[in-house]
N, C-alpha and C positions, 0 to 999 in steps of 0.2 A: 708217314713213317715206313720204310723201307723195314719187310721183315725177312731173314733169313736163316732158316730153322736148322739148314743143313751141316753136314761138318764131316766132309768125304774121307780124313784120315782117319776116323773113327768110325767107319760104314755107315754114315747117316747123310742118305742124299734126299733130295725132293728134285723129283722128275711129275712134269706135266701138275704139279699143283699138289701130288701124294707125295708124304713122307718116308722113306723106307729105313729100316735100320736091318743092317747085314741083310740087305736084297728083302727082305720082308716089310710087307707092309704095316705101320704103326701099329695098327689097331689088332694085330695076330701079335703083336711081342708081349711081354710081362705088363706092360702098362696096360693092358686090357682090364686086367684082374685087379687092376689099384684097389685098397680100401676104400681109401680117401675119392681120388680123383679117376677113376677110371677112365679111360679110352676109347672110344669107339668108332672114334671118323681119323681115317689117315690123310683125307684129301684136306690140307691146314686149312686155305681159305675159305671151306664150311666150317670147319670147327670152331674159327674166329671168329666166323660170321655169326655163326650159333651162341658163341660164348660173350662177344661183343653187341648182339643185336644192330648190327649194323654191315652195312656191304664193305667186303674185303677183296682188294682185285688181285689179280695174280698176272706174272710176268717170267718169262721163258728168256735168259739172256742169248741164247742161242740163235735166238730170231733176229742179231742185231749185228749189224758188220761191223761197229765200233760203238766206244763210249758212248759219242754223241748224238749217236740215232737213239741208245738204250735211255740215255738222260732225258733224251726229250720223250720218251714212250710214258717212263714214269713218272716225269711232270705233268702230262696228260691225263693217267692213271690217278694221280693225286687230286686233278679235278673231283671227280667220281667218289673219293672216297680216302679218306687221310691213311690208309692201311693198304701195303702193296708187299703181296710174297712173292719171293725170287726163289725160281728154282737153281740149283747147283749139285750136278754130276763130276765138279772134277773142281780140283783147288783151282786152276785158271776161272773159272764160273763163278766161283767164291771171293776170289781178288776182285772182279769184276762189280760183285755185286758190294763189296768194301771201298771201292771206289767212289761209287756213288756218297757213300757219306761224307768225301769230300767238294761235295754239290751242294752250296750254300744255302739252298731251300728245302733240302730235304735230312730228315731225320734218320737213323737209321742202328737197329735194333740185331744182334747174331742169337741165333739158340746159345744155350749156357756151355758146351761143351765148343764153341768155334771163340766164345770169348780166350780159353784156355791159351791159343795161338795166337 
């Protein structure tokens, strides 16, 4: 499952595996203080890791000259481990990593506010 937490027209990007909302990292916003569920790791694939007991990889589309180098990195990645975060700094990163779900083996999951688009 391809996970992509970000959602850049709403300041919420993940760069290098951390979450930021309005340039700040996760874990300094109001989620810190939750009740219920509080906050405390911005970098997602610990928090997953943490929250899943299980290894969660992470992936930088940035590193990939096209689709099909990034297709094949994450089919790799899926060896390792059925959970894979993409980073995205810019709605191009985000199409990119939307893309992938039309990659017939893989699954693939947006944070709640990139559902909205």
């Amino acid at each position: 499952m391809i996970i992509a937490p970000a959602y850049p027209k709403a300041g919420r990007l993940t760069k290098e595996g951390f979450h930021y909302v309005h340039d700040q990292l996760l874990h300094y916003t109001e989620v810190r203080t939750d009740p219920k569920t509080p906050v405390y790791e911005s970098h997602i694939p610990t928090l997953l890791t943490q929250q899943l007991n299980q290894v969660v990889n992470h992936i930088r589309p940035s590193l990939y000259e096209n689709s099909v180098q990034w297709e094949e990195e994450v089919e790799r990645l899926l060896t390792t481990s059925p959970f894979v975060v993409c980073d995205a700094t810019s709605d191009e990163e985000l199409q990119k990593n939307r893309n992938a779900s039309l990659y017939p083996t893989v699954s693939y999951t947006l944070g709640r506010f990139s559902r909205a688009n």
